[in-house]
C-alpha positions in Angstrom: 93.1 95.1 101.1 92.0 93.3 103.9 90.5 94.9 107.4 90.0 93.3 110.6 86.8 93.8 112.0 88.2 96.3 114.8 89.1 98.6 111.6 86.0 98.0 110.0 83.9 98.9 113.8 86.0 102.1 114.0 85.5 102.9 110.2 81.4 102.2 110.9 81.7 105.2 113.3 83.0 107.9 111.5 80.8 110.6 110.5 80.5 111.3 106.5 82.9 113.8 106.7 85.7 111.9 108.7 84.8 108.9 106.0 85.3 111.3 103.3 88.4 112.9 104.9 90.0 109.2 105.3 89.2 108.4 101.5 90.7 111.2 100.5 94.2 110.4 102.3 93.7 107.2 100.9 93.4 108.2 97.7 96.2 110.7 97.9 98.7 108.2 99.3 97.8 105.5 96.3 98.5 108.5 93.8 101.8 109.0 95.3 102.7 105.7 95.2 101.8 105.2 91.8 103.7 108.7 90.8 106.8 107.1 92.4 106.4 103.9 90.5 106.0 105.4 87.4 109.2 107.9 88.4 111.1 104.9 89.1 110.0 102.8 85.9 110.8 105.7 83.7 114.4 106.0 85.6 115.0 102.7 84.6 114.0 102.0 81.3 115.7 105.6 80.4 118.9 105.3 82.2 119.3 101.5 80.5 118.7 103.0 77.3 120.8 106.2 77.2 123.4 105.8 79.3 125.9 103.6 77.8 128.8 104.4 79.9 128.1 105.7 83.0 130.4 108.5 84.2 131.0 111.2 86.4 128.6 113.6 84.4 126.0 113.2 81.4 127.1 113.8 77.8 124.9 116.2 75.7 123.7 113.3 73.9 122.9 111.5 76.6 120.8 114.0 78.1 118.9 114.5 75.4 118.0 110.6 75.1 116.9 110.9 78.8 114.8 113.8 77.6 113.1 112.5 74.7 112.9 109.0 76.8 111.2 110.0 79.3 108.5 112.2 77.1 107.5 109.3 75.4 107.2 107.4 78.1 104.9 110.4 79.8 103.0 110.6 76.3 102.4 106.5 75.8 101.5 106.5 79.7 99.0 109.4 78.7 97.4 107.9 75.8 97.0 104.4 78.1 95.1 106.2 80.8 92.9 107.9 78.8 92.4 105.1 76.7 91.0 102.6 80.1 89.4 105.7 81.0 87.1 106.1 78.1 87.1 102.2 78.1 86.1 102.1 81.7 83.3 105.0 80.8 81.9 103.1 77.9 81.6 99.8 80.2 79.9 101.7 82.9 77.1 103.1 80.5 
C-alpha cells in the first residue's frame, strides 16, 4: 500500500491512541475482507461440486454435500493458518 506524503504528514500527527485506533480499523477492515473472500471461495468450490443441477430448491443430498464441503474447507483452512502461524513463530525466534 502506497501513501502520499500528505497521508503520511497527517498519519505523523496522530497521537498513539488515534494511531492505534486507525490500526485497529485497518485491521478490522482487512479481516473482513478476507472473511468474505474465503465466504465466496467456499461458495464456489461447494456449489461446483454439489450442485449438479441447479433448481428451484436443494435436494437432501445436496445439502449435505454443501455441509460436509464447506467443513472441510473450514478445517483444511484451519490447519493452514495455524500451520504458517507456528511457521511464522519458529522464524521469528
Amino acid at each position: 500500500m502506497d501513501l502520499d506524503k500528505e497521508t503520511i504528514e497527517r498519519i505523523s500527527k496522530l497521537s498513539p491512541e488515534e494511531r492505534n485506533q486507525v490500526e485497529e480499523r485497518v485491521r478490522n477492515e482487512m479481516l473482513r475482507q478476507v472473511f468474505q473472500e474465503l465466504v465466496q471461495n467456499i461458495s464456489e468450490k461447494c456449489f461446483l461440486k454439489c450442485i449438479t443441477k441447479p433448481g428451484s430448491s436443494l435436494t437432501s443430498s445436496e445439502q449435505t454435500c454443501l455441509a460436509k464441503c464447506m467443513d472441510r474447507y473450514l478445517d483444511a483452512m484451519g490447519i493452514v493458518s495455524k500451520t504458517l502461524i507456528e511457521r511464522s513463530s519458529r522464524n521469528s525466534s
